[in-house]
C-alpha positions in Angstrom: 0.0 0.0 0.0 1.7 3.8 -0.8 1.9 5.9 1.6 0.6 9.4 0.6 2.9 12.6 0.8 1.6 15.3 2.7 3.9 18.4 1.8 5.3 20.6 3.8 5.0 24.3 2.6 8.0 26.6 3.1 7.3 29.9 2.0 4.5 32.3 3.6 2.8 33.2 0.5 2.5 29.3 -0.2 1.0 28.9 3.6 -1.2 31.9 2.4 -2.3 30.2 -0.8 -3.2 27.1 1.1 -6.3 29.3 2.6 -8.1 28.8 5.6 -9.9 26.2 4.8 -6.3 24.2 5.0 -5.0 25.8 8.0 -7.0 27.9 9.4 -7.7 31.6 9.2 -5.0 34.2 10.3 -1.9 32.4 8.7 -1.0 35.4 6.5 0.0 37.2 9.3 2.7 35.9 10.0 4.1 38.6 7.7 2.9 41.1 10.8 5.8 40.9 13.6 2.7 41.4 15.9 0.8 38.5 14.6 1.7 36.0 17.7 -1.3 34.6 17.6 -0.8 34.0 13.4 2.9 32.9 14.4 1.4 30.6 16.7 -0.9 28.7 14.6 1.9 28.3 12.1 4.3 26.9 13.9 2.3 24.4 15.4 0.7 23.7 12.1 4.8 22.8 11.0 5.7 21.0 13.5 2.5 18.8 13.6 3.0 18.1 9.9 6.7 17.2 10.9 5.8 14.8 13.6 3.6 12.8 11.1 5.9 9.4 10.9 6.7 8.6 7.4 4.0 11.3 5.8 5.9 14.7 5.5 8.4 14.8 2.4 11.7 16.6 4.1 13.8 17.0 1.2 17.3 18.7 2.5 17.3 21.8 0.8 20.5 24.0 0.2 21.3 26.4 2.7 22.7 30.6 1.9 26.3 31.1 2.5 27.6 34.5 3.4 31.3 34.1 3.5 33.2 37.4 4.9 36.2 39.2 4.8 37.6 41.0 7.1 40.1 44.1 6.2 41.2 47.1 8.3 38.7 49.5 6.4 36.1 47.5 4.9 34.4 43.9 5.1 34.3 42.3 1.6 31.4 39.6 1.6 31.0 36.4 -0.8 26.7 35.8 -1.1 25.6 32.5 -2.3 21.9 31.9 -3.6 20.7 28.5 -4.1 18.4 29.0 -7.5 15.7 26.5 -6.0 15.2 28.4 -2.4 16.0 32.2 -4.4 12.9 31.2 -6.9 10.6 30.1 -4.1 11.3 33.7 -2.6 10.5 35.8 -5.6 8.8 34.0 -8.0 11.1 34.3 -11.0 11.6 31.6 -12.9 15.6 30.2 -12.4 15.2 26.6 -12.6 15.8 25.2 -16.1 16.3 28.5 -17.1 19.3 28.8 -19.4 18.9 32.9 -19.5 18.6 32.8 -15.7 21.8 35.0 -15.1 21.2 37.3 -18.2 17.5 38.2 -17.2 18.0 38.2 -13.5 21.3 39.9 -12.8 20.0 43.3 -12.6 16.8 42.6 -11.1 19.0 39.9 -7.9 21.8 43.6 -7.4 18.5 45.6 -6.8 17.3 42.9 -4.7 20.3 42.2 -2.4 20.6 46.1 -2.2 17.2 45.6 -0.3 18.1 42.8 2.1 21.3 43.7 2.6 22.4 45.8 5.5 24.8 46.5 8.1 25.0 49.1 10.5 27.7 49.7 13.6 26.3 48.6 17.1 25.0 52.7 17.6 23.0 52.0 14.5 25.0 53.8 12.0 24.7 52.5 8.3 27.2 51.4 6.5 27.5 51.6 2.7 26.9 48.4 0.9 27.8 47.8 -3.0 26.4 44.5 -5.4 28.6 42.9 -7.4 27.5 41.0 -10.9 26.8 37.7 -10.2 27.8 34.8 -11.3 26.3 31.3 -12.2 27.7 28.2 -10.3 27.1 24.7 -9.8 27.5 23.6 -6.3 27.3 20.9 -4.0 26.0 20.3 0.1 26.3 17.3 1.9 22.7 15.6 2.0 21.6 18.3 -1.2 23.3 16.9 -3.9 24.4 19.0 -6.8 22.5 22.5 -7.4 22.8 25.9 -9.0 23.3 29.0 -7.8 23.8 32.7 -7.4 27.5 33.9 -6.4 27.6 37.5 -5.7 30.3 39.6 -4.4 29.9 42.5 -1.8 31.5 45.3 -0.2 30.3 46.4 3.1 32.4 49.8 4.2 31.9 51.4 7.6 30.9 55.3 8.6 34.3 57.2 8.6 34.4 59.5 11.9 32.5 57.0 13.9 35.4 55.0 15.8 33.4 52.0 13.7 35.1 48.3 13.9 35.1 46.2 10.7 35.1 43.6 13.4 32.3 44.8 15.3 29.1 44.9 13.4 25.4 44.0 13.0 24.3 42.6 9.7 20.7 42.3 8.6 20.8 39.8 5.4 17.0 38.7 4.9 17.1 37.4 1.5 14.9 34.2 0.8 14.3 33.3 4.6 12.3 36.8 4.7 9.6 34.6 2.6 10.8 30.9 3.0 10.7 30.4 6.5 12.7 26.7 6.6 15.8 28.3 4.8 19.0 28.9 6.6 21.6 31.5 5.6 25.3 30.3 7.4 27.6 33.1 7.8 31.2 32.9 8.3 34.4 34.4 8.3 36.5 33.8 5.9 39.6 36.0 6.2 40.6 37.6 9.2 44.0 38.7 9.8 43.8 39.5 13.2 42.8 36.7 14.5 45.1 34.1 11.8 41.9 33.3 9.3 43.3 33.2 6.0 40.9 32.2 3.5 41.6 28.2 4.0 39.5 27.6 7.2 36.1 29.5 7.8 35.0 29.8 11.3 31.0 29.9 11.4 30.1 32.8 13.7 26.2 32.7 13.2 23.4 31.5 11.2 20.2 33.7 10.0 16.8 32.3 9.7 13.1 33.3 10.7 12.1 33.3 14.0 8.7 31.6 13.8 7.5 33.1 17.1 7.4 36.8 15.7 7.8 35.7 11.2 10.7 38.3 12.1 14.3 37.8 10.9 16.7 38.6 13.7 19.8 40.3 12.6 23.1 39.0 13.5 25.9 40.7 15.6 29.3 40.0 14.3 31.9 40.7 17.2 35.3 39.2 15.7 38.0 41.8 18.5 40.3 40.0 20.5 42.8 39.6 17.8 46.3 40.7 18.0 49.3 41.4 15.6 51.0 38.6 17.0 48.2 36.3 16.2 48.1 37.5 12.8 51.9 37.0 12.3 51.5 33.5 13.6 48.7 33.0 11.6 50.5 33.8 8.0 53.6 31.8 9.5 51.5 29.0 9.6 49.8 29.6 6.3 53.3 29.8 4.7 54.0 26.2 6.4 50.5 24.7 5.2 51.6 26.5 1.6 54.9 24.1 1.6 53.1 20.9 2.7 50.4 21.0 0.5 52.6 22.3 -2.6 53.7 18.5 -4.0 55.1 20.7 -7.3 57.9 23.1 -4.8 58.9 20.2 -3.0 59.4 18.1 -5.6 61.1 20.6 -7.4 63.9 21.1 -4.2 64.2 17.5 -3.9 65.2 16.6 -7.4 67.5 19.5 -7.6 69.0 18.1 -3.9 69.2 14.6 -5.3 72.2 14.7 -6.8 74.0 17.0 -4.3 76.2 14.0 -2.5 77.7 13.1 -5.9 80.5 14.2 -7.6 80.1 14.6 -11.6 82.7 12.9 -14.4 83.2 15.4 -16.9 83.8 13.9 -20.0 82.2 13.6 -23.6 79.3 12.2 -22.0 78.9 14.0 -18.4 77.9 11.7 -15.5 77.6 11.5 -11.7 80.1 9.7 -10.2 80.7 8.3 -6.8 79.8 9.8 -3.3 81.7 13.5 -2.7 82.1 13.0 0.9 79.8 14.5 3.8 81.4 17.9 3.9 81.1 18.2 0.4 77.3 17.4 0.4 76.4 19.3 3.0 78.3 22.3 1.2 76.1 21.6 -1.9 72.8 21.1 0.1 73.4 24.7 2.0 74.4 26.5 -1.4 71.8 25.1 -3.3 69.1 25.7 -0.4 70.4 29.5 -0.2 70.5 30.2 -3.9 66.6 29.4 -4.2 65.4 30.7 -0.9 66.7 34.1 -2.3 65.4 34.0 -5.3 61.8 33.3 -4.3 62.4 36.0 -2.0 62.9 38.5 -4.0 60.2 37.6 -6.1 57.6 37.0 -3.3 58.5 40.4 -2.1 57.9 42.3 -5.8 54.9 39.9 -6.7 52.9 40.7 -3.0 54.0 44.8 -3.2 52.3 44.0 -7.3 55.6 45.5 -8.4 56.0 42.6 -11.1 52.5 41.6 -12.0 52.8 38.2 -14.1 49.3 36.2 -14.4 49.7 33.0 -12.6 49.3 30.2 -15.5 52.3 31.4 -17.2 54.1 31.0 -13.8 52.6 27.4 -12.9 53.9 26.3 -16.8 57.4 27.3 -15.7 57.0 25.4 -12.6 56.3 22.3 -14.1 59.2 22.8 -16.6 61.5 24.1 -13.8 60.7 20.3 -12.0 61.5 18.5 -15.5 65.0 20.2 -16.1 66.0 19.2 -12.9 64.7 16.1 -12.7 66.8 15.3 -15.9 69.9 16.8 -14.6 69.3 14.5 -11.6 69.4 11.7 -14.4 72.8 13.1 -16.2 74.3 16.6 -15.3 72.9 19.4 -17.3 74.5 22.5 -15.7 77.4 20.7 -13.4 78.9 23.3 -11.3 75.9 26.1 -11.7 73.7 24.7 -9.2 73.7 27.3 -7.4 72.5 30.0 -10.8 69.9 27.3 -11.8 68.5 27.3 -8.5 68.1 30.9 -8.3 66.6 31.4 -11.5 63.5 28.9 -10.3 63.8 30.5 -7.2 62.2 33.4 -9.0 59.5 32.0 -11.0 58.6 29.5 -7.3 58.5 33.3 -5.4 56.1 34.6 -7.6 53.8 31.4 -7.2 53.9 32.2 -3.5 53.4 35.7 -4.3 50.0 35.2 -5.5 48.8 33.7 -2.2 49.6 37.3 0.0 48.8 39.4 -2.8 44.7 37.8 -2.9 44.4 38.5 0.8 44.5 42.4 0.1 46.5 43.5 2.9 47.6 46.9 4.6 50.6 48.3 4.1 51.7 47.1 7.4 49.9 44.0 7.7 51.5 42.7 4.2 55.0 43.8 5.9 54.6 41.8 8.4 53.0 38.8 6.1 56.0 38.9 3.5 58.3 38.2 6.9 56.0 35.7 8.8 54.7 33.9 5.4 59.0 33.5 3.9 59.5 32.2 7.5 57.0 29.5 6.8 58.3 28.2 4.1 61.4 28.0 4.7 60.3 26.1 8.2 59.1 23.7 6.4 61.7 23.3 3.6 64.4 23.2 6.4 62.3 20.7 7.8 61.5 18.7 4.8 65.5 18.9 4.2 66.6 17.8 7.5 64.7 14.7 7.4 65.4 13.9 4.1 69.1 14.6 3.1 70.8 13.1 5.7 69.0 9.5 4.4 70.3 10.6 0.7 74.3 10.9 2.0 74.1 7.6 4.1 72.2 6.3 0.7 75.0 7.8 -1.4 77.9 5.6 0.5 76.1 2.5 -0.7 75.4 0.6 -4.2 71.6 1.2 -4.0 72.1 4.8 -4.6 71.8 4.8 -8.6 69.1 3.0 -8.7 67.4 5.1 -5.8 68.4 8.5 -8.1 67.2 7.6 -11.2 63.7 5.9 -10.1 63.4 9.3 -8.3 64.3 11.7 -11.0 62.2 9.5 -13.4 59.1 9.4 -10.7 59.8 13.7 -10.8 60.1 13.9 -14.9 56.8 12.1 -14.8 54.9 14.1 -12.7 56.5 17.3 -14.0 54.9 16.2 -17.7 51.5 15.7 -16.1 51.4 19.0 -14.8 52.9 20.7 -17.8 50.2 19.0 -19.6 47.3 20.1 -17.5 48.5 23.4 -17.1 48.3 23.8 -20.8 45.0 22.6 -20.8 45.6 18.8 -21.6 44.0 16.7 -19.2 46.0 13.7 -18.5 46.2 10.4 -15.9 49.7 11.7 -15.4 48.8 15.3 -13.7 46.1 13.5 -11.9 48.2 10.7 -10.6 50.6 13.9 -9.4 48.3 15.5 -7.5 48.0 12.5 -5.4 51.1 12.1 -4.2 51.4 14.8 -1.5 50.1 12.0 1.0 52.9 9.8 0.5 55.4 12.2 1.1 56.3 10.5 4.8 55.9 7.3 3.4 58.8 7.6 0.8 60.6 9.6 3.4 60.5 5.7 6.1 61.4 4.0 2.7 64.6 6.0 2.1 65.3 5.9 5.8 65.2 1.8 5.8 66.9 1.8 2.7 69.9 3.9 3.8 70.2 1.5 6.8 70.0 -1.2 5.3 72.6 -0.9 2.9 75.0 1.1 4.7 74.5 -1.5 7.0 75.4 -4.2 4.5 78.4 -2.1 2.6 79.7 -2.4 6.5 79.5 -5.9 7.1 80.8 -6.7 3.2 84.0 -4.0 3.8 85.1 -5.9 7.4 88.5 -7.4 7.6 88.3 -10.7 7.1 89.5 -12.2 10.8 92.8 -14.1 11.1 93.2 -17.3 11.0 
């Protein structure tokens, strides 16, 4: 036997529509914030309807997201309109509609104008400006795919008033002013005060009707406590995370590292010969380190103050090709003897690739001062680190036999990935950039392997070089 679906309506013109032969007169009202007794009879019309065991159909619907930004004179705010939830609230037809964004985009920036305020805690107003939006697929765990509205804001504060850009009350009604089961989450984004840089939003509220009153409550945003120091710590650590999530600039020191402990044959046909000592390699490893920590310097310091502007897919082509030359001088010397030129010249391009990460977060003069010191200490944290437990495994590996092998599976593992990415950074999808991407994880993994490997046969070289004893 089926079990019929009962329904249950969201918006207040669709619990007007139903009459009150459905629900019972006054429901309408719930528009009027004085309508309690309206409010009343609607909310115990919804939850009665909710309680009914296998009848009501609760499809998850998507939420809003309002996404913000906090600078030192203005709060930049990312809106996010699910097309279903924004149609229910106005009427216009978005669903299936493949001239959605060209027929709507005007009409949605006149609309947001309306339901879009924020005002300091004395009540002030700030100034808020629409963006043109854009059209986006998206995705919410128990939604499944869905389009919708992205639209940029700017939300600037009264000059004169001693007003806080982290101290603020926003009144964002759109959609849950008419469908009362919508939810609009709102969360900081970008904070530099208080170490939020973009890659972890902290949730400090979520808008919706209150059913009570069929009012929409605004919602204080109070974001002081932050400090300098926090913010320095923050972009340290953001510099670190950069590192240990970038497979392509770690690759890219290793393989030009991996032939450090070795001393190169010059003849008609170049080659690396046997272990250079530990002095030597350590010499090599410091050089080599030094060279390319001061050319991405240099160039993370004239990419974030936008004195060298260079788009970025240029840059991540030059990566990928700055990976492949070393790998294959890793396989038989290229440029024996200018390590140390090579590595500054990627240095350069690999600054600019982590000049684009400060330069997006729009800093103050003093706050990106700051960030170019505390982000360049966080890479080179982690490099240091990634070097110090990875180099000293390479010499002991370099004393033994298994070291060819162990170099050229390693610079052929590194021209590999480097041709994936040159190819998908040239807009040539390939198994090979994929398979690159993936490979950040095993980073450790490979590091235990070379560990055991260097013990192993240095332990082994050991026991095979041992007098013989007397008879």
């Amino acid at each position: 036997m089926t079990t019929p679906e009962i329904t249950v309506p969201s918006t207040l013109s669709e619990i007007a529509g139903r009459g009150p032969a459905a629900y019972g007169s006054g429901i309408r009202m719930l528009t009027t914030p004085t309508g309690s007794r309206s409010a009343l009879l609607t909310w115990l019309l919804v939850l009665i309807l909710a309680l009914l065991p296998g009848q009501a159909a609760a499809h998850p619907m998507p939420t809003t997201t309002v996404q913000l930004d906090i600078h030192s004179g203005y709060v930049s705010a990312e809106l996010a309109l699910p097309l279903n939830e924004l149609q229910l609230a106005t009427g216009w037809t978005l669903l299936g509609n493949g001239a959605a964004l060209e027929v709507y985009s005007s009409r949605l920036k006149a609309y947001l104008l309306k339901h879009l305020v924020a005002t300091t805690p004395s009540g002030q107003a700030w100034t808020v400006t629409v963006g043109t939006p854009t059209l986006t697929q998206a995705e919410q765990t128990m939604t499944g795919p869905y389009q919708e509205f992205v639209v940029a804001a700017r939300l600037v504060p009264p000059t004169g008033a001693g007003a806080s850009t982290h101290t603020f009350t926003l009144k964002y009604d759109a959609i849950v002013h008419q469908v009362v089961t919508h939810s609009i989450l709102v969360s900081v984004r970008q904070d530099w005060e208080r170490g939020l840089n973009g890659e972890t939003p902290v949730q400090v509220g979520i808008i919706r009707t209150d059913t009570r009153t069929g009012t929409v409550p605004p919602l204080q945003v109070n974001q002081g406590g932050g400090s300098v120091w926090q913010g320095f710590a923050g972009i340290f650590l953001l510099g670190v995370h950069h590192i240990a999530k970038g497979t392509d600039h770690l690759l890219f020191l290793l393989t030009l590292l991996l032939p450090a402990p070795l001393l190169v044959v010059v003849g008609r046909r170049p080659h690396w010969g046997t272990f250079g000592g530990t002095r030597q390699s350590l010499l090599n490893i410091v050089k080599i380190t030094t060279a390319f920590t001061v050319g991405h310097s240099l160039t993370l310091l004239l990419g974030t103050l936008r004195i060298v502007n260079v788009s970025d897919a240029p840059i991540e082509v030059l990566i990928a090709i700055s990976i492949l030359v070393s790998a294959v001088h890793a396989l038989r010397p290229l440029f024996p003897g200018r390590e140390m030129l090579v590595a500054t010249g990627f240095g350069l391009i690999h600054g600019l690739a982590f000049s684009y990460t400060l330069a997006a977060l729009n800093l103050s003069a003093w706050q990106a001062a700051l960030s170019l010191l505390g982000f360049n200490l966080g890479i080179e944290a982690m490099q240091l680190l990634v070097i110090a437990v990875t180099m000293p495994w390479l010499i002991l590996l370099a004393r033994t036999p298994l070291y060819p092998p162990v170099r050229v599976v390693g610079a052929s593992i590194a021209v590999l990935a480097s041709l994936g990415w040159l190819g998908a950074r040239l807009g040539v999808v390939n198994p090979l950039g994929t398979l690159a991407d993936t490979l950040s994880p095993y980073g450790p993994w490979v590091i235990v392997g070379l560990a055991v490997l260097a013990l192993l046969g240095f332990g082994w070289s050991k026991l095979r070089n041992a007098p013989s004893p007397a008879p």
